[in-house]
PLY file of the C-alpha trace (Angstrom):
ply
format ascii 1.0
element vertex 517
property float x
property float y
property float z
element edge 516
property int vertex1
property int vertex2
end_header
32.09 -7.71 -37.48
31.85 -5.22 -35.01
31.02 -1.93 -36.40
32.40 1.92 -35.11
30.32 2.66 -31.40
27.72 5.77 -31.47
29.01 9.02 -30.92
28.93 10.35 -27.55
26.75 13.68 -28.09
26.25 14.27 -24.88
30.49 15.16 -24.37
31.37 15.76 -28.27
32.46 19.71 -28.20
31.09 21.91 -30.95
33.66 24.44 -32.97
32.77 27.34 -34.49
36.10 28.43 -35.53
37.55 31.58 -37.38
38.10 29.57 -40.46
37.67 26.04 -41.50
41.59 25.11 -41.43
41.64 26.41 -37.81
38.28 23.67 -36.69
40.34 20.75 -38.17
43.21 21.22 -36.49
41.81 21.88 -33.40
39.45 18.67 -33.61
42.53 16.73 -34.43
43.95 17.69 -31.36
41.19 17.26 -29.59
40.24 13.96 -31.34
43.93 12.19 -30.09
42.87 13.18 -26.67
40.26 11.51 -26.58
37.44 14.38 -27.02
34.71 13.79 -29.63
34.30 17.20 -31.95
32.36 18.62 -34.36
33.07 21.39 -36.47
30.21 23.71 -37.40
30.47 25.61 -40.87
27.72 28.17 -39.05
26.19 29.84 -36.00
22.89 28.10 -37.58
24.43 24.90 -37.46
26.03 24.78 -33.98
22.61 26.03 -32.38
20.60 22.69 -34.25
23.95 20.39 -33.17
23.01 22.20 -29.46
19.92 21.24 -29.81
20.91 17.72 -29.98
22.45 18.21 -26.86
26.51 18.71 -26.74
29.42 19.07 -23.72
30.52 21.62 -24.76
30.57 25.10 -27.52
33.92 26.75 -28.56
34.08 29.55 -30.80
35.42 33.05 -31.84
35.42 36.33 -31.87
35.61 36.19 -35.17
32.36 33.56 -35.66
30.55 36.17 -34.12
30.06 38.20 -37.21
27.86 35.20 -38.69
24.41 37.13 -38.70
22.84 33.55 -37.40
24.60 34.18 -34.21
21.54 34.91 -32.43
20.53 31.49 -32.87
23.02 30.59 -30.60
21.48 32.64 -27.63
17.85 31.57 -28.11
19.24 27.96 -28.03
21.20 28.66 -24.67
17.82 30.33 -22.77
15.71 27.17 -24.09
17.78 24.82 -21.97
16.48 23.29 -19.08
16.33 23.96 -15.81
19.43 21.39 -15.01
21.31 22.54 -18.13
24.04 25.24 -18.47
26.20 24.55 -21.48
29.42 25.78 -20.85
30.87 27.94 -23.76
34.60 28.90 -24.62
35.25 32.10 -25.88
38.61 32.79 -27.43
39.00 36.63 -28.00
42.28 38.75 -28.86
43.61 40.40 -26.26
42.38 43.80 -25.33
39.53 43.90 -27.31
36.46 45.84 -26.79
34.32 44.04 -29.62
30.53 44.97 -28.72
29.75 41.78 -29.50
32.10 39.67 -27.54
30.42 42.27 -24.53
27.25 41.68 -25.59
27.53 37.43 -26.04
29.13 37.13 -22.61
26.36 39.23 -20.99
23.93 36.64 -22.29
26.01 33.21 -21.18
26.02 32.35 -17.51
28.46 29.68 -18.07
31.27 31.11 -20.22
35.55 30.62 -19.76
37.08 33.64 -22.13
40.28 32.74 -23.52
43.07 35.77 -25.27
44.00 35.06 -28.36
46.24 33.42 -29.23
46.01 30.29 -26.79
48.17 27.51 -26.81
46.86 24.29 -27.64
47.68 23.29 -23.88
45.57 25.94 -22.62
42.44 25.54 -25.15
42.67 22.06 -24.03
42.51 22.49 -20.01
39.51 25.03 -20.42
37.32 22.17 -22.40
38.30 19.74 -20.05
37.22 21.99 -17.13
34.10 22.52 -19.41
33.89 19.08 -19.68
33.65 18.41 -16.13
31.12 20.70 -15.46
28.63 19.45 -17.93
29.08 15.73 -16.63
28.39 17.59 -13.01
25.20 18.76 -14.93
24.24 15.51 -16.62
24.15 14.14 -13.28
21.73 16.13 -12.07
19.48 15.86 -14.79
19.63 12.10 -13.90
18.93 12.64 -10.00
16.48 15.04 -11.35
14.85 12.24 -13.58
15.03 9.36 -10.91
13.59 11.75 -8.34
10.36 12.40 -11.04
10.23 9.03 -11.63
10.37 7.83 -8.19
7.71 10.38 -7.36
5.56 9.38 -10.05
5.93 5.91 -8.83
4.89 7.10 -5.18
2.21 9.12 -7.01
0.55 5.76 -8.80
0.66 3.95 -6.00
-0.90 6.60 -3.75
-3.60 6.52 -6.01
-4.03 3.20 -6.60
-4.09 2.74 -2.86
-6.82 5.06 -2.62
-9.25 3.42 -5.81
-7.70 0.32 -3.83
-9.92 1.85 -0.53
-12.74 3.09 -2.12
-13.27 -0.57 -3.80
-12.74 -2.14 -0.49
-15.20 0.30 1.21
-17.70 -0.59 -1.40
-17.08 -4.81 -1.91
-17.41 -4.51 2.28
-20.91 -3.06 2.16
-22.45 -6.39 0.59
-21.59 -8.66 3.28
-22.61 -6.01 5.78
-26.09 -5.75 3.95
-27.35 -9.04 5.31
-25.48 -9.03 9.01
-27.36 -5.39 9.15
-30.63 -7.04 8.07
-30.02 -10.46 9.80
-29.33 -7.79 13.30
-32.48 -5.82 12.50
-34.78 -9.62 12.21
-33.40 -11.50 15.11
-34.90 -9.17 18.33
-38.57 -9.49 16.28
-38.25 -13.08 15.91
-36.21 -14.21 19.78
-38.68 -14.72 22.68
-37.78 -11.43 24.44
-37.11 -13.62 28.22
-34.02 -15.08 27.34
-31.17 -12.73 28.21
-28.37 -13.97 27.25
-29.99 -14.19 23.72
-30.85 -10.47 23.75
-27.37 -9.96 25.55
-25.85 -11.50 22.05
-28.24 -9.47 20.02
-26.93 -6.08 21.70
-23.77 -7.13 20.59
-24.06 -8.31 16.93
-25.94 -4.53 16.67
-23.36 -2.36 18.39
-20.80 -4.32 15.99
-22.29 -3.87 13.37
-23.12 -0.48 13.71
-19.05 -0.43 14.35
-18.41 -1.78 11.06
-20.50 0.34 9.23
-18.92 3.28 10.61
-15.50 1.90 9.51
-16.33 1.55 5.89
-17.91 4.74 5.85
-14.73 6.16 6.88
-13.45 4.01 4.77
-15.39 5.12 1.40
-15.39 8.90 2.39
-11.47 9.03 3.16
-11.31 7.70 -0.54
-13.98 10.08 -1.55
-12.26 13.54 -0.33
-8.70 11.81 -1.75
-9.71 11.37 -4.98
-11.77 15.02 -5.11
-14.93 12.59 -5.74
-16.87 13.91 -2.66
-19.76 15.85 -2.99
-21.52 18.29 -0.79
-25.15 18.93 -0.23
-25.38 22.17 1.27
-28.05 23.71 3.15
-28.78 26.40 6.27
-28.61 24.09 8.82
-28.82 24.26 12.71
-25.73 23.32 14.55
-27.64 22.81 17.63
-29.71 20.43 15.76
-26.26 18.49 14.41
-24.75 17.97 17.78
-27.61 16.21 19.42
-27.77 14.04 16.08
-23.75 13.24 16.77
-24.36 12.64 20.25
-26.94 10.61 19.28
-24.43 8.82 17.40
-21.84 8.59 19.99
-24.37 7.72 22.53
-24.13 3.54 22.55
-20.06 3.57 23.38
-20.54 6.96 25.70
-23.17 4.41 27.91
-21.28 1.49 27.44
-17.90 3.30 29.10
-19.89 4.93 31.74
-18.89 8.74 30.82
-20.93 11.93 32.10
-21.58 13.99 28.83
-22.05 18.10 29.97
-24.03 19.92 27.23
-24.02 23.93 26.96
-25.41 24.65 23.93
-25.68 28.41 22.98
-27.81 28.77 19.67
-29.78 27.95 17.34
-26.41 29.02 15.06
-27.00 28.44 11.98
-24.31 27.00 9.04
-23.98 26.70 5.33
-23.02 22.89 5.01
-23.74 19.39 4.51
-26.16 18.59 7.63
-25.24 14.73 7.47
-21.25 15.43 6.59
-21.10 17.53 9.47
-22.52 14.92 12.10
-20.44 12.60 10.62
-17.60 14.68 11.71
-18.75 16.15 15.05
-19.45 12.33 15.86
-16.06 11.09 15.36
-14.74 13.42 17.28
-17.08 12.59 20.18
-16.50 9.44 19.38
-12.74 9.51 19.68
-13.22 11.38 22.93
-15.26 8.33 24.16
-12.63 5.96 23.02
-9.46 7.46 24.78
-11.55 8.12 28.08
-11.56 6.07 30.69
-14.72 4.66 32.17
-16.72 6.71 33.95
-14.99 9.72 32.50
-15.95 13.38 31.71
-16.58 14.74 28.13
-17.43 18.66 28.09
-19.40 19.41 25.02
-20.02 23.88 24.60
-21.16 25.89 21.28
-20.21 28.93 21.48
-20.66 32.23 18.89
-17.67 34.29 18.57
-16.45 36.74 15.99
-18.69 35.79 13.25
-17.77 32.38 13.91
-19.61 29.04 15.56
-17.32 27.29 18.02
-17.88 23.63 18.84
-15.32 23.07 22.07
-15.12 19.51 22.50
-13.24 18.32 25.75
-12.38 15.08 27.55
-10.38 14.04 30.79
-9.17 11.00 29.29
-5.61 10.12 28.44
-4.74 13.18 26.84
-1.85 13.58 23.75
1.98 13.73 23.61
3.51 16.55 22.26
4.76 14.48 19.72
1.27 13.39 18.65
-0.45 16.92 18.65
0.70 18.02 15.45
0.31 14.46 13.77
-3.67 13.70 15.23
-5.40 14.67 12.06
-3.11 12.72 9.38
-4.45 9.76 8.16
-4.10 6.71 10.24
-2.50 8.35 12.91
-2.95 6.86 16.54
-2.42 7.26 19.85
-2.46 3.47 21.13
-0.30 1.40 19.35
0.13 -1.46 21.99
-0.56 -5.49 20.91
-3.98 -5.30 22.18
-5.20 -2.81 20.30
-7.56 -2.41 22.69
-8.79 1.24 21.52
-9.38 -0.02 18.00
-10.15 2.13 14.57
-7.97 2.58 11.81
-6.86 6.26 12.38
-9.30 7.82 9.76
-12.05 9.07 11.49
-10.26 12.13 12.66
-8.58 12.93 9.31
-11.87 12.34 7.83
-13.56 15.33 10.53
-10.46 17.71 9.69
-11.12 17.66 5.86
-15.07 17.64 6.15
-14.46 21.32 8.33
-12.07 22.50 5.60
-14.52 22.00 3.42
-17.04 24.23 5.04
-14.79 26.87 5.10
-13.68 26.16 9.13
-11.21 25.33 10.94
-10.62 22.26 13.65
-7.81 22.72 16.02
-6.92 19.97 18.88
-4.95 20.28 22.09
-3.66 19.25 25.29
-1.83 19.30 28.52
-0.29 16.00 27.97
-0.43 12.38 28.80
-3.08 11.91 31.32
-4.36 15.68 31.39
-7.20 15.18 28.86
-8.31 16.41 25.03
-9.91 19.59 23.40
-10.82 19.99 19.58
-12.10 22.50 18.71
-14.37 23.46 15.31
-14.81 26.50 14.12
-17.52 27.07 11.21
-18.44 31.05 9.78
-22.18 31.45 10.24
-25.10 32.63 8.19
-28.22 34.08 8.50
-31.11 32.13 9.66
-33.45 30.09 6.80
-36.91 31.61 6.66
-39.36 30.18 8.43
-41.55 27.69 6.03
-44.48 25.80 7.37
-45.28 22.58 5.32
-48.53 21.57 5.87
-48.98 17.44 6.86
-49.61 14.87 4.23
-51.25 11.91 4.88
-49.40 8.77 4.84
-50.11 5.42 3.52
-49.83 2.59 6.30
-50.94 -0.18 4.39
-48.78 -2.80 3.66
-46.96 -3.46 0.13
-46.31 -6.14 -2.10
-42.58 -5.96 -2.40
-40.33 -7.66 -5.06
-36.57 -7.63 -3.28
-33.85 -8.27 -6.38
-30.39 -9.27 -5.13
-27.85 -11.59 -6.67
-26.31 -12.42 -3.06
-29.10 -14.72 -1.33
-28.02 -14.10 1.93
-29.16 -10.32 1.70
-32.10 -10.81 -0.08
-33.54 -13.35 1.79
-32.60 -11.62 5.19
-34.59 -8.52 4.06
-37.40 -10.23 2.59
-37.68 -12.51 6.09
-37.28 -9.05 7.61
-40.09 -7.21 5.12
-42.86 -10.44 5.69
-42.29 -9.76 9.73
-43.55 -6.40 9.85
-46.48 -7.49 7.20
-45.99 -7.09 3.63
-46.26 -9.80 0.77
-42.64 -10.26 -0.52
-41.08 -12.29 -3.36
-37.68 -12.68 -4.06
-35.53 -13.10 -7.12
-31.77 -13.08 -7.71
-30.91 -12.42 -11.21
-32.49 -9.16 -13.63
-34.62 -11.52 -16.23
-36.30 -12.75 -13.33
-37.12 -9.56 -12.14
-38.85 -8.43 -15.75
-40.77 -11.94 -15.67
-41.67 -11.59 -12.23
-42.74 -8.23 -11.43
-45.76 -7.84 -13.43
-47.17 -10.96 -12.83
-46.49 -10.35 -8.88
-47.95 -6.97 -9.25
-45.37 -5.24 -7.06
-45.99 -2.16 -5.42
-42.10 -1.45 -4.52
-39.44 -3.01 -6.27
-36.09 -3.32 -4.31
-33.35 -3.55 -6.99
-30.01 -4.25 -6.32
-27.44 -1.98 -8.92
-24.92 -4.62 -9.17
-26.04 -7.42 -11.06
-24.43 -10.08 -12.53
-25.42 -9.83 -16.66
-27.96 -7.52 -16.78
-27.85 -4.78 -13.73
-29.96 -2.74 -12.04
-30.09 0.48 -14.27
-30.73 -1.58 -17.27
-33.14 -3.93 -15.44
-34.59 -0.46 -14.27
-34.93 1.02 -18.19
-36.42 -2.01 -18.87
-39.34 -2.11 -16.58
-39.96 1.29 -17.47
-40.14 -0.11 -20.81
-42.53 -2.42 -19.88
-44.63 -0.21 -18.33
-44.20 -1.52 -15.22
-45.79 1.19 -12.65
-43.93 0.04 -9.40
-42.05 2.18 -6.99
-38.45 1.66 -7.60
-35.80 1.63 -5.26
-31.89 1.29 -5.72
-30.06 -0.82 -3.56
-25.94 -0.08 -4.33
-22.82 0.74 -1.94
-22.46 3.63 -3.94
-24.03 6.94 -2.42
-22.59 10.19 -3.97
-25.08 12.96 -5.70
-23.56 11.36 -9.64
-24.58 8.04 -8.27
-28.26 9.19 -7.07
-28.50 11.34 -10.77
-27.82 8.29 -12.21
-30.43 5.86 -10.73
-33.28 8.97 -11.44
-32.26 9.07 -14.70
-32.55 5.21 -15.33
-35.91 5.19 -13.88
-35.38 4.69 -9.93
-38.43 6.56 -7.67
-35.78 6.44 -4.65
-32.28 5.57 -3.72
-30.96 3.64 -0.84
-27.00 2.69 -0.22
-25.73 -0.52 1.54
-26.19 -1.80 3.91
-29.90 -0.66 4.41
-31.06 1.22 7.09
-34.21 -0.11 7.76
-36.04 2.93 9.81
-35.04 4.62 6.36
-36.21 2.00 3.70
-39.75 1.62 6.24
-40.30 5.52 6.03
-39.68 4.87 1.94
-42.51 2.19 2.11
-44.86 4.57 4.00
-44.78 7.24 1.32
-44.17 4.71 -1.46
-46.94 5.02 -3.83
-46.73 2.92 -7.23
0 1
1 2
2 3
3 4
4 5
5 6
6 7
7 8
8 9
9 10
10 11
11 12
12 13
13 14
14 15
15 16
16 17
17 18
18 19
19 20
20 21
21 22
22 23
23 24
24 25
25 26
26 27
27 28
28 29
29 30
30 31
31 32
32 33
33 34
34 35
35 36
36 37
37 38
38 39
39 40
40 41
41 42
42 43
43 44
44 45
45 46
46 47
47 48
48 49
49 50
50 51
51 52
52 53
53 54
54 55
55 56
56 57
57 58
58 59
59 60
60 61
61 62
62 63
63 64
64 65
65 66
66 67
67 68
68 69
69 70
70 71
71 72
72 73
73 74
74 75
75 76
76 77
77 78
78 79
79 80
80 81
81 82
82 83
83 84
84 85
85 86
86 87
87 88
88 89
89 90
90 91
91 92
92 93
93 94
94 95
95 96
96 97
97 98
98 99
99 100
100 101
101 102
102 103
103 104
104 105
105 106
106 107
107 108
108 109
109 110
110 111
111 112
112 113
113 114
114 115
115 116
116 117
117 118
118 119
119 120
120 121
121 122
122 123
123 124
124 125
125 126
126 127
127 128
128 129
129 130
130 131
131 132
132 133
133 134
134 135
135 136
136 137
137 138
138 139
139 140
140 141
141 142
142 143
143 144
144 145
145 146
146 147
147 148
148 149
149 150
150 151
151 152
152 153
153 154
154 155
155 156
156 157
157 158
158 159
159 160
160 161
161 162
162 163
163 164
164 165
165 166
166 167
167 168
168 169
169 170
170 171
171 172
172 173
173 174
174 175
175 176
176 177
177 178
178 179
179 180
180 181
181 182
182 183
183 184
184 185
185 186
186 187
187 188
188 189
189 190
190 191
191 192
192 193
193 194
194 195
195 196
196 197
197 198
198 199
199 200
200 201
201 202
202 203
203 204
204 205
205 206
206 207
207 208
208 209
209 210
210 211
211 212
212 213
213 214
214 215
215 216
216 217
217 218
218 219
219 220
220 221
221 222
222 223
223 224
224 225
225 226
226 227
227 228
228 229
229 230
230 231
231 232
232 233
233 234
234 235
235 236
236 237
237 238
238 239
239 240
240 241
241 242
242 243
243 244
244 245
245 246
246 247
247 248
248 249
249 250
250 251
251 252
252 253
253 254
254 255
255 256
256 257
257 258
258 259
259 260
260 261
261 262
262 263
263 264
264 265
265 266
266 267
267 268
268 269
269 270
270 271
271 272
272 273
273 274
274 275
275 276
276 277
277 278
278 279
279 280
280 281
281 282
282 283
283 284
284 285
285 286
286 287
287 288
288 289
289 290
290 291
291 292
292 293
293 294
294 295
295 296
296 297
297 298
298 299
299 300
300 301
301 302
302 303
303 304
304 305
305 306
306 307
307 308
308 309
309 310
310 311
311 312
312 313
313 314
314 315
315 316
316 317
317 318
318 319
319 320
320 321
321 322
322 323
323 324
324 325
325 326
326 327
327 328
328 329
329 330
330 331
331 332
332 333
333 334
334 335
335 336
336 337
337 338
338 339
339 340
340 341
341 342
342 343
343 344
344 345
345 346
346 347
347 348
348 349
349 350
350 351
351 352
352 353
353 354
354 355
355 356
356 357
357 358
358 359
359 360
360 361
361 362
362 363
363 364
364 365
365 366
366 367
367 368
368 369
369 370
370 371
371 372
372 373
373 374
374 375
375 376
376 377
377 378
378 379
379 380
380 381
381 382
382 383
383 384
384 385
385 386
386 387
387 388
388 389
389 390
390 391
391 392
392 393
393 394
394 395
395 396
396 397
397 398
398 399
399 400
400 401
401 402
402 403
403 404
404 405
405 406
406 407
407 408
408 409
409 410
410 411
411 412
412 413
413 414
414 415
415 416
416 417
417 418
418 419
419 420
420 421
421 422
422 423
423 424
424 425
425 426
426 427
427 428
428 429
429 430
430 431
431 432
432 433
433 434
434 435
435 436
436 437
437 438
438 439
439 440
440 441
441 442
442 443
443 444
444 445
445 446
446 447
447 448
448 449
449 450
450 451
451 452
452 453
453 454
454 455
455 456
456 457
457 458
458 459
459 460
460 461
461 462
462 463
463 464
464 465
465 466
466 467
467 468
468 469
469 470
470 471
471 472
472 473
473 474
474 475
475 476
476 477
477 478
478 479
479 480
480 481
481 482
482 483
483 484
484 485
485 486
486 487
487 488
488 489
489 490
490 491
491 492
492 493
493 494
494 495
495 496
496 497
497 498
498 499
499 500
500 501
501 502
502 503
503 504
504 505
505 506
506 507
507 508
508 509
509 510
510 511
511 512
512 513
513 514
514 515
515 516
């Protein structure tokens, strides 16, 4: 058996009629056309049935001497922004009733009616009602499909970005040993054989390549998801355009360009000294790219108005009007041919843009066109110089270590432990944490290398542990994870240093120098 179907609240019409009599017939009217009603015994009533939601509200002149009729008007203003419930208003003729002036002051959606008003008439004003709250209640549903579909867009945005950040981060392990493995093979390869060393050259610029990708990569993801951190400082712009250039220097050779430098300075910055090479050497790096050989980069700092002015400029292929506006969105390119012959993903000038913005400057690119060359500028507000300190020298310890290297991938442990016995040092290697606490007092290790993402047991724990243990040596993290939380975290679990994937190996030799267990 089928039972009676659910009323319709969203069309039913509420009455709040003169008298009771008068609600009845007027539902039954309404009722054999069709039109769900409900009759309300009170202003206090109809406002809860509101509440519930309705198509429509009919009432009174009279019903406006119920003292709940306020009610009714705080209802009507708590409606959302979509809503607009349209009310029907039947008042006698001529009258001047200060509340009937007063109620349709407050509605923005009401049809008065003289009384008295054929049934006909009642009935075309609730169907014109009608029809204007269905108008409504689709809305509402655009409304809704529009939040969901942005919510949608809004999960999958982020997700993308975790989704980057985790591929940044799982790409740094394989790069660990190619990095190390690139590092070994020139100390190890009889220097006369050229095309051997030509190979070498290459597996280090590509590398080198790489690395820059999933930094971009990691710090896209970073500035996304508000996880990036900045360690600020005075710092010497002068200083941080040689170190891009530096940066920029193996592609600027390898294409042949002619670099002019005009450098006015030292101006000084409050910022992030390696975030802002990082950005200042994409840039140049990007002007490199979209040069052709043996072109002309232009690279001035400038002071003006309070601010410094970096003016970057090639003669390469220049930008399309169509491109200007779009160059520092994320992967946003100029060559989109098959060959791909420029390469990059289109972060690493998104990545410069938001790195400025979060010094408090400003980067800014033009040009004349296709074929008529680049300019970005950056514009930073400078400070004050830092006062002049003079550290005196400490001695440094050249002797060579006994080194314990901890890694669960074998390939990167045993590359930097083949790389570690080359230049000297005694060097064991485990792959798992237990071994580490059963082998690094017996081995005596001076420096520990530790890799955070162990299998079981990982590196903080293992860390803890040795601490634990009493075990004196100098720890160092290994982990693809290099933001300020990260670095907090290995002090606090007993790490002496902290070194992120893949290694840099002028930077972990340094570390070895000072390292003192």
């Amino acid at each position: 058996m089928i039972g009676p179907s659910a009323p319709n609240l969203e069309r039913r019409v509420l009455l709040l009629p003169a008298t009771r009599r008068d609600g009845e017939v007027i539902c039954a009217f309404l009722e054999r056309e069709n039109i769900e009603c409900q009759v309300c015994e009170s202003a206090g009533q109809a406002a809860l049935a509101m509440n519930e939601t309705a198509g429509a509200l009919v009432l009174t002149d009279v019903a406006l001497n119920d003292p709940s009729v306020p009610m009714i008007t705080v209802a009507l203003s708590r409606q959302p922004d979509w809503s607009d419930l349209p009310v029907v208003l039947l008042s006698n003729a001529g009258s001047e009733s200060v509340e009937v002036a007063k109620l349709v002051q407050t509605l923005t959606n009401v049809t008065l009616l003289d009384k008295p008003a054929s049934m006909r008439t009642l009935l075309s004003a609730i169907l014109a009602a009608l029809r204007s709250r269905t108008r409504q209640y689709q809305i509402r549903d655009q409304l809704r499909a529009l939040k969901e579909a942005d919510n949608t867009l809004r999960s999958l945005d982020r997700r993308k970005d975790e989704f980057l950040a985790m591929l940044a981060h799982e790409l740094r392990n394989p790069l660990a040993p190619i990095r190390t493995a690139s590092e070994l093979l020139p100390r190890i390869v009889p220097p006369g054989d050229r095309q051997v060393q030509s190979a070498l050259a290459i597996v280090t610029r590509q590398v080198t390549q790489l690395s820059r990708l999933v930094d971009d990569l990691l710090d896209v993801s970073r500035i996304t998801l508000g996880r990036i951190e900045m360690q600020q400082a005075t710092v010497n712009l002068t200083d941080i355009v040689n170190e891009a250039l530096e940066c920029a220097d193996a592609l600027i050779r390898e294409r042949n360009h002619r670099v002019q430098l005009v450098l006015a300075g030292p101006l000084y910055v409050e910022g992030d000294k390696a975030r802002l090479v990082q950005c200042m050497s994409n840039i140049l790096l990007n002007a490199a790219k979209y040069t052709d050989s043996a072109g002309e980069i232009d690279v001035t700092l400038r002071q003006e108005a309070g601010l410094a002015v970096l003016s970057i400029r090639d003669n390469g292929v220049g930008m399309t009007s169509e491109l200007l506006p779009k160059v520092f969105e994320l992967f946003v390119q100029s060559d989109r041919s098959l060959d791909r012959s420029q390469g990059g993903l289109g972060i690493g000038l998104n990545v410069a843009k938001r790195i400025v913005e979060l010094h408090h400057g400003r980067v800014t690119a033009s040009s004349g066109g296709p074929g008529h060359g680049s300019t970005f500028e950056i514009r930073l507000p400078t400070v004050k110089p830092p006062p002049v300190q003079r550290v005196p020298a400490k001695a440094v310890d050249m002797n060579a270590k006994r080194i314990l290297v901890v890694d669960d991938n074998h390939d990167a442990a045993d590359s930097l432990a083949s790389l570690l016995l080359l230049e000297g040092h005694e060097v064991k290697t485990v792959y798992g944490g237990e071994d580490a606490l059963k082998t690094a007092g017996a081995f005596k290790a001076e420096v520990i290398l530790l890799d955070i993402g162990l299998p079981g047991m990982n590196g903080y724990e293992v860390a803890r542990q040795l601490r634990r243990l009493e075990v004196n040596s100098y720890l160092v993290a290994l982990t693809g994870y290099g933001q300020a939380e990260d670095v907090r975290r290995a002090m606090d679990a007993g790490f002496d240093s902290h070194l992120v994937k893949p290694v840099d190996f002028g930077r972990l030799e340094q570390l070895l120098r000072a390292a003192v267990a």
